[in-house]
N, C-alpha and C positions, 0 to 999 in steps of 0.2 A: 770606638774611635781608633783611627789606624794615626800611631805616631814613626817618625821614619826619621833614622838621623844618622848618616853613617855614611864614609868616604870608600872610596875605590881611586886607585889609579890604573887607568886603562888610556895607554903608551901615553899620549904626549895630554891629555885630558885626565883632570886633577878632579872627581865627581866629587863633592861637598856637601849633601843633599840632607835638610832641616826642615821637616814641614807636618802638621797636624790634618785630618781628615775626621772632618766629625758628621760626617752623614753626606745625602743628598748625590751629586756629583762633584768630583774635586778633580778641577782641569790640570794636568802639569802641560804647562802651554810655554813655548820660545823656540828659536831659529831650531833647525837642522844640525847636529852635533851637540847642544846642548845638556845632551845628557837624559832626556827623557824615558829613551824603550831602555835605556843602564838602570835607571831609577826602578820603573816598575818591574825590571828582571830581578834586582834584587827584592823585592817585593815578594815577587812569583818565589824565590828561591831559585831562581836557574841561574841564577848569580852570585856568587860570596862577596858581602863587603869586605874590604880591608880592614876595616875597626868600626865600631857604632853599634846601634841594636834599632831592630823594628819590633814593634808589638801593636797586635791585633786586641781594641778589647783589652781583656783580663789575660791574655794568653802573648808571652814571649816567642817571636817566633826567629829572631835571631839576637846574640847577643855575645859579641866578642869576646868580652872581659871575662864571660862566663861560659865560655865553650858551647853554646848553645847553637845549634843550626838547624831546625826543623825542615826535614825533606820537603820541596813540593807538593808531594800527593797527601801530607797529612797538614798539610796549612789550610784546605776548605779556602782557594780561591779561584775563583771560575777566572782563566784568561782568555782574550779573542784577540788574535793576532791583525794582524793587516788585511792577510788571505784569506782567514778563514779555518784553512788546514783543513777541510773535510776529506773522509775516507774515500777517493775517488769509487771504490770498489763495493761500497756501501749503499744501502739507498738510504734517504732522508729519515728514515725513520729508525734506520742502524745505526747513523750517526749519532741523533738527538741521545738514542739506547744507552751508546757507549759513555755517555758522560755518568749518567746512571751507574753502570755496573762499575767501572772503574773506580768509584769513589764508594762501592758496598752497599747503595739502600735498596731496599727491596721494593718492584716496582710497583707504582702509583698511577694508575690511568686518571685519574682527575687531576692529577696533578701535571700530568703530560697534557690531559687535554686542556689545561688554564695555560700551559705557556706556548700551546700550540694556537689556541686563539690568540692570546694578545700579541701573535707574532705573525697573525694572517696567513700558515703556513698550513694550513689541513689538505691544502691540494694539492699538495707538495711530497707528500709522504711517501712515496711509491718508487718516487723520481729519486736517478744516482745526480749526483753534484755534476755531473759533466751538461745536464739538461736543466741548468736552471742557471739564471743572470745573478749579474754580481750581487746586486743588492739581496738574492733569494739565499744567496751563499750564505752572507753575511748575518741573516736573521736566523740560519741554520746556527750556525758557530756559535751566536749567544742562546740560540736555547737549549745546546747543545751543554754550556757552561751554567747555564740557569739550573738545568737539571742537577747537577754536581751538588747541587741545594750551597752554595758557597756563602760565605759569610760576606765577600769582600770579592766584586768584580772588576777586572781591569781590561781595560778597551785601547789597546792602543791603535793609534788611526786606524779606524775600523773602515774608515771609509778611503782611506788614501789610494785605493787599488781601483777607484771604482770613478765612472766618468760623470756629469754632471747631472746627466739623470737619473742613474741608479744612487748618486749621493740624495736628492730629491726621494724618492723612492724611499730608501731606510730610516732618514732622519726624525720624521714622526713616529717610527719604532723605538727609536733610541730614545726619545723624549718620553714615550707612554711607560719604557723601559727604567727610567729614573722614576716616574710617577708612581708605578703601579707594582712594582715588581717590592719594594720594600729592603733592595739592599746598596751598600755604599757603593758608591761606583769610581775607580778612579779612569779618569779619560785623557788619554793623548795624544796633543794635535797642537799641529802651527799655523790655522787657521781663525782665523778669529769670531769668521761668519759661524760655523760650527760652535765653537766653543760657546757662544753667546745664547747660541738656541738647547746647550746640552747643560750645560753647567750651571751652578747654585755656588760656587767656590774656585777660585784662582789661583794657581802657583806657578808664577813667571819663572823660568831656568830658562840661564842663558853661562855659555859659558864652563858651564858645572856647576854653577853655583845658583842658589834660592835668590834672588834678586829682589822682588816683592811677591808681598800674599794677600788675599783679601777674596773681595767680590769684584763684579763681573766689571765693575769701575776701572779696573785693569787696562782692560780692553782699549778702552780711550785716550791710553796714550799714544803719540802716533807712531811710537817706536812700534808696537804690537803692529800694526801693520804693516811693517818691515818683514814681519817673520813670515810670510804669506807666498 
């Protein structure tokens, strides 16, 4: 279970952020400034709260009162940016590599080759990132993160960069990806069409602050469709 409770002030945005993650996919869903890609950087550790503590599990991974700040590279969380971030200079198959060796396990080809199927990407391996569409990127980046073996993955609009048929394209990856893959996910987006076909859990921010939490029931208010 990922619990997350801890503020930041970043300039004129007061972050306030209180919320529980117990499995499945857990959406941090609301407008634009909200606070969202603040939350899961701190999350990631690319971010210092001002006071509060997150913990992963049985494991502290940050904790104010107690001086505690666990580096990114030893928290085990796979993250997928917007873009992607693949190595342009890489082929597909140095990329997915590199999440591997940077995190220290020693390599597994049936392991690569389980997340190279459920990612539809076996044809893809040869190929630099400059020869492959959004949505190819984007399946790249999470098995690139999959590999990392992470306890706890974070997605922020993974799709935002991508047009409405590479959003088509990925989205049954990212659902088989919640399904099949066996780890928490948290997911960020102001979409609500998205959210509803990714998520098993809700956490409205707006503001900086946790507003409502729950299930997908969220969704239905018609403010959430404001944030669109």
């Amino acid at each position: 279970m990922l619990a997350v409770d801890v503020e930041k002030q970043l300039g004129a945005l007061h972050l306030a952020v209180r919320f529980q993650a117990k499995g499945g996919a857990t959406a941090l869903f609301g407008p634009s400034g909200a606070g969202k890609t603040s939350t899961v950087n701190m999350i990631a550790g690319l971010l210092t709260p001002d006071r509060g503590a997150i913990t992963l599990d049985d494991t502290v991974l940050f904790d104010a009162a107690n001086n505690i700040d666990v580096p990114p590279y030893q928290r085990r969380i796979g993250y997928v940016f917007q873009e992607g971030r693949l190595f342009p200079h890489m082929s597909v198959r140095q990329n997915l590599d590199y999440g591997r060796r940077m995190s220290g396990h020693a390599r597994d080809q049936s392991e690569l080759d389980r997340i190279v199927a459920m990612l539809d990407i076996p044809h893809l391996l040869d190929r630099r990132p400059g020869k492959l569409s959004g949505g190819e990127r984007q399946r790249v980046a999470v098995g690139r993160a999959l590999l990392m073996r992470p306890r706890l993955l974070l997605l922020d609009e993974p799709l935002a960069s991508l047009d409405t048929g590479h959003k088509r394209e990925i989205l049954p990856y990212l659902v088989r990806l919640r399904d099949d893959a066996g780890i928490p996910i948290v997911y960020v987006s102001h979409i609500p069409a998205e959210v509803r076909r990714i998520a098993t859990s809700v956490v409205r921010l707006d503001a900086g602050r946790v507003v409502a939490s729950g299930g997908l029931e969220l969704l239905d208010d018609p403010e959430a469709d404001a944030f669109a």
